[in-house]
C-alpha positions in Angstrom: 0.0 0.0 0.0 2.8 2.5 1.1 4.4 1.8 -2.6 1.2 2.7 -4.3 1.0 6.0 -1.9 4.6 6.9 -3.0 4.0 6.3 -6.7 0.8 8.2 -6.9 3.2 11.6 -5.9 0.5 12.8 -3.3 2.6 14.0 -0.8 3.0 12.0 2.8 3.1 14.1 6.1 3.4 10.9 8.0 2.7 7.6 8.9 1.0 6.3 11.7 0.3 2.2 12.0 -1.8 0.0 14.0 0.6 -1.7 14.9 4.9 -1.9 14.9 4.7 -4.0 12.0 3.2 -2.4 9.4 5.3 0.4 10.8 8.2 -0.9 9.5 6.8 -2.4 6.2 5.8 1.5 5.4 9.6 2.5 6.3 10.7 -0.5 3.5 8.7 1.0 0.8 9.8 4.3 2.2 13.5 3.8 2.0 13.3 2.2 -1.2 11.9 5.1 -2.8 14.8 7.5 -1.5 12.8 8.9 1.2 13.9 7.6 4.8 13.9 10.8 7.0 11.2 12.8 4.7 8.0 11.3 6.7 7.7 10.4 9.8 6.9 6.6 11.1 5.1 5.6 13.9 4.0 2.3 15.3 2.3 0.5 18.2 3.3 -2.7 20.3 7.2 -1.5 21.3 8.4 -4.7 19.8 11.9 -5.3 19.2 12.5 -4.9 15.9 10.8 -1.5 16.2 13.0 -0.4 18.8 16.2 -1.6 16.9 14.4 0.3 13.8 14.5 3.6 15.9 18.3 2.6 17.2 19.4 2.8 13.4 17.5 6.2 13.6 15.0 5.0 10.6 11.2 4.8 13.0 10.2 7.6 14.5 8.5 6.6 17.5 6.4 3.7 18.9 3.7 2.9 21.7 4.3 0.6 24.0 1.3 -1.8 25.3 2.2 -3.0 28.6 1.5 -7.4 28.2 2.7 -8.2 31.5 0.1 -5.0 32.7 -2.6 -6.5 30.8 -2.3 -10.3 31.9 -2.1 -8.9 35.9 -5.2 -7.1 35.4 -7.0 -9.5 33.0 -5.8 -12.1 36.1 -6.8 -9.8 39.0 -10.7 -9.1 37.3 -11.2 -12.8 36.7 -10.3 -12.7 40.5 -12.4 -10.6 41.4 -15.6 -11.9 39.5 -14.8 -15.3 40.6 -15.1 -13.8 44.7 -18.3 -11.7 43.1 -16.9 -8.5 44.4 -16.2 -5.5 42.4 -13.2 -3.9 40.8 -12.3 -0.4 41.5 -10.2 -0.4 38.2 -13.4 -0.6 36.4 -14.6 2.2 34.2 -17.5 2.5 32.3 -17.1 -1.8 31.7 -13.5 -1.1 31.2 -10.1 -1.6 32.4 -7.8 0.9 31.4 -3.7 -0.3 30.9 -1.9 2.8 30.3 -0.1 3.0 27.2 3.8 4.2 27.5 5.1 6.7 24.3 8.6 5.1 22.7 10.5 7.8 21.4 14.1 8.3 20.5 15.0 9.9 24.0 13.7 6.8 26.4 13.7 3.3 23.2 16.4 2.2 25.0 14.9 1.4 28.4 12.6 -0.9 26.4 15.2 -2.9 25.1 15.7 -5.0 28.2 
């Protein structure tokens, strides 16, 4: 899709991608048309290869979704329905896991 996009010379301010993934297939089709550095990529899981793609400088940033956050609270509201009493954490029917922003000035605390 990003290829298309490039060849069609409408002009790009930015990417920003579901998920880290398609991140860095947009920066492939990106750098292959000459244009690493001219539009900005962002992704979303803070997965490794995303983080070692913004340690070579080349994605711009990524959002990091907490797993180990999400199991513990998935585990602690199963708990808690299980003992039928109720979750503070809850609202509006939801549990809320912040998300942490990846950017080039704190990537390499992720990279544990």
């Amino acid at each position: 899709i990003m290829e298309n996009w490039l060849a069609s010379g409408q002009e790009i301010d930015g990417v920003a991608s579901n998920n880290d993934e398609m991140a860095l297939g947009a920066l492939q089709a990106i750098k292959a048309a000459g244009k690493l550095g001219k539009i900005p990529v962002g992704g979303t899981d803070g997965s490794h290869d995303a983080l070692e793609s913004m340690e070579k400088g080349e994605l711009n940033n990524t959002v990091f979704q907490n797993p180990v956050g999400q199991g513990d609270e998935a585990v602690n509201a199963a708990y808690l329905m299980v003992k039928k009493q109720p979750n503070p954490k809850v609202v509006d029917g939801k549990i809320w896991i912040p998300y942490e922003k990846v950017t080039k000035e704190n990537y390499k605390q992720y990279m544990k």
